[in-house]
C-alpha positions in Angstrom: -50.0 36.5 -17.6 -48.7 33.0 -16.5 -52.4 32.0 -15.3 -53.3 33.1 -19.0 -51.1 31.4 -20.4 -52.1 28.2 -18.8 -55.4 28.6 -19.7 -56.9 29.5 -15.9 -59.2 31.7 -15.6 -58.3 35.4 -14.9 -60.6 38.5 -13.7 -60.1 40.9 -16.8 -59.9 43.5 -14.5 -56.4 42.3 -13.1 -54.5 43.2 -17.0 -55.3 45.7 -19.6 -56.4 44.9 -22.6 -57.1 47.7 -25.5 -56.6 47.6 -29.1 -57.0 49.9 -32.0 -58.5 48.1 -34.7 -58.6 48.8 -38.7 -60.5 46.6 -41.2 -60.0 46.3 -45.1 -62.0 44.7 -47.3 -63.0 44.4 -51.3 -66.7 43.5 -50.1 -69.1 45.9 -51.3 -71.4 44.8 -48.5 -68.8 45.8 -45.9 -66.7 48.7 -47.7 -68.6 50.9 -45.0 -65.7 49.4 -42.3 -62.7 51.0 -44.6 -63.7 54.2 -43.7 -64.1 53.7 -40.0 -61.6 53.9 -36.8 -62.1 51.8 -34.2 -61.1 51.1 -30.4 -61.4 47.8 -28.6 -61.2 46.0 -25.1 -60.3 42.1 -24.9 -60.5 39.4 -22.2 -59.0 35.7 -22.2 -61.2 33.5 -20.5 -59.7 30.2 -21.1 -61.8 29.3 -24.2 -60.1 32.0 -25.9 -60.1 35.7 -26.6 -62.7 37.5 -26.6 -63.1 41.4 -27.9 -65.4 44.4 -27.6 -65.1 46.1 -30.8 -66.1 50.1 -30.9 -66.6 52.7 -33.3 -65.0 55.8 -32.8 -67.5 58.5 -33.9 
């Protein structure tokens, strides 16, 4: 986490990264992602982090 935390690059396969993820909005063009659960994996190459979002069917 240090090397992360500087901002080096670090093979995402040396940390875990999940999330669960839950989304809430008042759109009508998106009210379909209220009713959906989702999982997610995350890296943090040194321009930021970056996730893979998934619906959980």
């Amino acid at each position: 986490m240090a090397k992360v935390a500087k901002g080096e690059p670090v093979d995402p396969a040396s940390y875990y990264f999940r999330t669960a993820v839950s989304f809430e909005t008042a759109s009508d063009k998106y009210a379909w992602l209220n009713g959906i659960i989702a999982i997610g994996t995350g890296s943090r190459p040194p321009e930021g982090p970056v996730y893979e979002i998934f619906e959980v069917l």
